[in-house]
Every structure is written in C-alpha cells, then in structure tokens.
N, C-alpha and C positions, 0 to 999 in steps of 0.2 A: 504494500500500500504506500510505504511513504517514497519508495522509487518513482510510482504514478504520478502521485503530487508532484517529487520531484522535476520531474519530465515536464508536465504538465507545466509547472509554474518557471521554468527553467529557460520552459521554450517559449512563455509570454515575457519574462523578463529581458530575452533576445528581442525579441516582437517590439518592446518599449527602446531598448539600447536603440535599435537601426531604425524606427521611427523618428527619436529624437536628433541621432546624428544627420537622418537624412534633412528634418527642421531645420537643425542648425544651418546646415550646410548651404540651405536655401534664403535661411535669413540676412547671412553673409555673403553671400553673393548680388541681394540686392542692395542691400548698404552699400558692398563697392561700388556697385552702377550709381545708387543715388548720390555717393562722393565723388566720384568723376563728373556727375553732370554741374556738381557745384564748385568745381574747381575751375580759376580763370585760366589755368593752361591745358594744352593739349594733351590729351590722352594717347600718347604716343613715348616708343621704348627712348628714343630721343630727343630734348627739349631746348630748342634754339638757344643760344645764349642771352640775348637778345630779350629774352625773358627775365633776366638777372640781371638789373645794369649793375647791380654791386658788385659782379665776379669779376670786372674789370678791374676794380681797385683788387680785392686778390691777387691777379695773375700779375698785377702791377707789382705789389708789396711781397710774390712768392720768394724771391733769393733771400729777403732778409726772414723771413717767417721758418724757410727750410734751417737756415743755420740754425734759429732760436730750436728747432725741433730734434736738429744734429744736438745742440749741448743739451736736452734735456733726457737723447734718448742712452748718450753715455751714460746715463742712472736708470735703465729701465730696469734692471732688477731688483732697481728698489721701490718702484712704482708700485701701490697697489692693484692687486684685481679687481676686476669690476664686481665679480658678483662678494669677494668681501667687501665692500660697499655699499651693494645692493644685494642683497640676498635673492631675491628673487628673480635676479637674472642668471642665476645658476645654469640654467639649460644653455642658454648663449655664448656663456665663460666658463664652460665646465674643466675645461686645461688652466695653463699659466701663460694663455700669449694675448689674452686681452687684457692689456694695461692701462692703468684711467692716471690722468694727470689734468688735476682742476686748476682750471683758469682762474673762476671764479664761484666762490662756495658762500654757503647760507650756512645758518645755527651755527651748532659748537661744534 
C-alpha cells in the first residue's frame, strides 16, 4: 500500500515540479521580451558605439587607466573574492580567479 501512494503521489509531485518549471520558464521569457521593448537601444548581439558617447572619454583615458590596473593587479593575491564579499555569489566565484577591488564602498 504505501508503494501505491508512493507512486501515486510521486508521480503528481513530478506533474507539479514540470508544470511549474514549464510556468516559470514562460514567465521569463516574456519579461525579457517586455525588457527589450522598453529599452532605448537595439536589440541586437552588437551595439553601435555611438550609443555610448561616454566610451569615448574611456578609450580616450584607456593607457592611463591600464597602468592604474597593471599596479593594482601586482597584489591580486591579495584581493578579495567576490563571493567572500558577497556570499551569495558563490555559484559565479566558486574558484579563486574572481577578484573584487572596490573603487568605491559604503558602511563599514
């Protein structure tokens, strides 16, 4: 009897899991469409630059920016990880090669 159940209630709990995944899956796919419709750039893999007038001063200020980044990364070992930082990025930093080095920080 309680194999029955089992089965029975086993195979609705499946029935529930791939119902909601398939929900999910469909709720998030129209939120991307209705975030693309609301964005004022192109929905495309490549985005003019022309889009950015800020990336100008960038690629302007890149030599001295690389250097600052050359002396900060001779102490990359001692840079923190991201997810000791943030805990909850664990899945993203789950090695030692994502290193955070803050610009500018809040609290203590």
């Amino acid at each position: 009897m309680l194999s029955s159940i089992t089965r029975k209630y086993g195979s609705l709990h499946q029935q529930i899991s791939k119902l909601a995944r398939s929900s999910a899956k469909k709720s998030l796919s129209r939120i991307g469409d209705f975030l693309v419709r609301q964005s004022p750039l192109p929905a495309q893999p490549v985005i003019d630059s022309s889009h950015f007038p800020w990336a100008t001063l960038l690629e302007k200020h890149f030599p001295v920016m690389r250097r600052e980044l050359d002396r900060v990364m001779a102490f990359r070992s001692s840079l923190p990880l991201l997810h000791d930082l943030q805990r909850e990025q664990y899945r993203i930093s789950a090695d030692d090669r994502w290193k955070v080095f803050i610009l500018s920080g809040w609290g203590r």
